[in-house]
Residue, then its C-alpha position, 0 to 999 in steps of 0.5 A: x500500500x502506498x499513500x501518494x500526495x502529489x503537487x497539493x496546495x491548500x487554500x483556507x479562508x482566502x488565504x493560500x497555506x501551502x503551495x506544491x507540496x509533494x511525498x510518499x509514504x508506504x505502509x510500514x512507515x511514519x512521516x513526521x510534520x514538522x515546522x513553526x506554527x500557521x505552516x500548515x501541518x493540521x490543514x495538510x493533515x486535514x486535506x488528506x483526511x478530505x475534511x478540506x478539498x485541495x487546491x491543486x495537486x492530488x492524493x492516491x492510493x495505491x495497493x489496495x485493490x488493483x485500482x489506484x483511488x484518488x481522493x478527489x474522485x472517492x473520498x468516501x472510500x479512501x476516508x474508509x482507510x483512515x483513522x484520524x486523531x485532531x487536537x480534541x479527544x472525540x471523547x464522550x463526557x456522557x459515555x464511560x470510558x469503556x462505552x467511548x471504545x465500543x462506540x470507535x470500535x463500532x465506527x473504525x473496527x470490525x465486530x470481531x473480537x470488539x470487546x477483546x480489542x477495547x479490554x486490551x486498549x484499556x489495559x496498554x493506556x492504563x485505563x482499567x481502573x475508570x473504564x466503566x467511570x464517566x469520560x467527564x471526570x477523566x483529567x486531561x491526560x485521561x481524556x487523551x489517553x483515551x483518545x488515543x486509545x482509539x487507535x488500539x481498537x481501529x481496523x484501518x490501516x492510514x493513521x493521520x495523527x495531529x499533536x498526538x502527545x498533548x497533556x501525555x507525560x513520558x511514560x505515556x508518549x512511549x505507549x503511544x510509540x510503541x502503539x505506532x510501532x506494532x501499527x507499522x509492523x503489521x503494515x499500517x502507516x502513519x503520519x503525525x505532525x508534532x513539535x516534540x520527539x516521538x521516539x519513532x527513530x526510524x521516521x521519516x520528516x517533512x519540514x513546512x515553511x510558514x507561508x509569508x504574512x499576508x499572502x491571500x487570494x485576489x478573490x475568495x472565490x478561489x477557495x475550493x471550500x467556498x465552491x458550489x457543490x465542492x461537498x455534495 
């Protein structure tokens, strides 16, 4: 399986975020996001989630079927591929942590062994002791570690990961690590922007450049987000 992101640009509330950007990366490896705040690593990972439509360029994927999908053409079977985690925890204050689970590994997983799947993810991220606890009283290590625990349950294959770590202490950040590690070992890829080291040694980098203040479009109708029909 090989993710492919070919001459992307991103454009967001009339301003251009990044121009041409190109990489690839095959199952089994990590990509890393690096760059200054603004440079756009959420908007990178958003486009290739197809939250965002790009502005130019394409994205491919290649190995699994004898098709190459491209996400412009059939977003909704490469989303199917991807397990996405952003700044907030998608966490349910409502459910207990171990109703938060099930319900990702009803929307990520396959129902095979989906109680063994949420015991073991309880267990790798410490979470044991408050899983039938409601979510709303987790600290905000707890609600990111649960998030994250997300992953442990999910069938797909592309992890796109944004600032994964945040509120993690050490032992925890060598957790998800290790998570990440066993994904890629079994095929998986992932991609995850970060300010901090992750202890993924043998990842790959991407450095992005914080666009030039007040760079903008000469007209806001060039934002794909703002085109007739872009999300029908």
């Amino acid at each position: 399986m090989k993710l492919e992101a070919h001459a992307i640009s991103c454009i967001r509330g009339g301003r251009r975020v990044f121009s041409r950007i190109s990489f690839a990366i095959e199952a089994g490896e990590v990509l890393i996001l690096r760059g200054p705040n603004g440079a756009g690593k959420s908007s990178l990972l958003r486009c290739l989630s197809g939250l965002v439509p790009l502005a130019g360029g394409s994205v491919t994927l290649s190995g699994l079927s004898e098709e190459v999908l491209d996400l412009s053409d059939d977003r909704e079977t490469m989303q199917s591929q991807l397990a996405a985690i952003g700044h907030l925890d998608a966490v349910k204050p409502g459910f207990t942590v171990a109703e938060n689970l099930r319900f990702w590994a009803r929307i990520w997983g396959e129902n095979d062994n989906a109680e063994a799947r949420v015991a073991a993810a309880l267990t790798r991220f410490g979470l044991d002791h408050i899983a039938q606890g409601l979510a709303a009283h987790c600290s905000a290590g707890q609600k990111r570690r649960l998030g994250l625990a997300r992953l442990s349950v999910a069938a797909r294959p592309i992890w796109l990961l944004d600032e994964p770590t945040v509120s993690l202490d050490a032992a925890s950040v060598a957790v998800f690590a290790d998570l990440v590690r066993a994904h890629c070992a079994k095929g998986g890829m992932a991609i995850a922007a970060t300010h901090i080291d992750l202890g993924l040694e043998a990842a790959r980098e991407l450095v992005l450049e914080a666009a030039p203040r007040g760079v903008q479009m000469d007209e806001a109708s060039d934002d794909p987000f703002l085109d007739e029909g872009a999300w029908i």
